[in-house]
N, C-alpha and C positions, 0 to 999 in steps of 0.2 A: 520705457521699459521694453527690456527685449522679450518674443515668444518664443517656443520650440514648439514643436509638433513630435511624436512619441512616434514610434511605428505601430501599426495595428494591433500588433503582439502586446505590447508594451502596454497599451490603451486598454486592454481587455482584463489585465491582468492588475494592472495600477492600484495601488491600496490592499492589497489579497495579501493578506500572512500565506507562507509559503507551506504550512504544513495544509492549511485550504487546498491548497493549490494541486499535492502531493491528491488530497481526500477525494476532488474531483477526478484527477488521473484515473484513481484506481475503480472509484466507481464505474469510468465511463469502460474502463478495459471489462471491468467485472460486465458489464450489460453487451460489447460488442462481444463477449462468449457466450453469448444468447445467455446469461442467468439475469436473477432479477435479484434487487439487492434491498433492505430491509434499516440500512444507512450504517454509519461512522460506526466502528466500535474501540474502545480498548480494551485490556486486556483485563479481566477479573484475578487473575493472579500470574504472577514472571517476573522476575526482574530484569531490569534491559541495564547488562555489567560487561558485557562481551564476551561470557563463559557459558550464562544460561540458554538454554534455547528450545525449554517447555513453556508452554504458553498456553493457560486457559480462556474461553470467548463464552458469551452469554449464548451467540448463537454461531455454527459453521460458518466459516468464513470462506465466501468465492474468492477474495481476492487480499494479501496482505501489502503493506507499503511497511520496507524495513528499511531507516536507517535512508530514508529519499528514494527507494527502488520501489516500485510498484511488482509484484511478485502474484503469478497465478501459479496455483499447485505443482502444475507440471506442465512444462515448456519443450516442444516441442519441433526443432528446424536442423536445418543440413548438418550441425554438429552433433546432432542427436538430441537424445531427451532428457532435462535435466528436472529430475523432483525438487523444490524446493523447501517440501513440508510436507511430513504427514500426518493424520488424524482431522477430527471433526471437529470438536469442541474443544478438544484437547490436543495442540498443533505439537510436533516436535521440529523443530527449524533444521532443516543442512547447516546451517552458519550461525550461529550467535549473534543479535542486532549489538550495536557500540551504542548507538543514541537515540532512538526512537523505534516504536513500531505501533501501528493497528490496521484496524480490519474493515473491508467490506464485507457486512454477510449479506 
């Protein structure tokens, strides 16, 4: 029988469903913005149809992942600043998610 050997990435990652994967993204960005995070949420009420883009949370969210994109409030670099969302508990999206969304609070 032949072996392979994976790359380190690959190794690290191996077995992990991908939305895991998205949940630790966002956490880890949610903490390197100096917040502290309180875990996983979905959304207590939205529909993710690619129209809606109100979205209620049990608790504020520092950081959302829509749709595979890990997304903080408002981003900040040489193209300027782009809001992503606003409100507390009660998010209004710039975009409408097509296939998924939740939250770091």
């Amino acid at each position: 029988m032949g072996t392979f050997a994976l790359r380190p990435h690959e190794q690290m990652v191996a077995g992990l469903p991908m939305g895991r994967i998205n949940n630790l993204d966002a956490r880890v960005s949610a903490l390197e913005q100096g917040g502290s995070s309180s875990g996983y949420q979905v959304p207590i009420s939205g529909a993710v149809d690619g129209t809606n883009k109100t979205f209620v949370w049990a608790a504020a969210p520092n950081a959302l992942v829509v749709d595979g994109q890990s997304l903080n409030r408002v981003t900040n670099n040489a193209y300027g600043t782009t809001t992503y969302w606003t409100g507390t508990t009660t998010t209004v999206l710039a975009v409408a998610p097509t296939d998924n969304i939740y939250a770091v609070a």
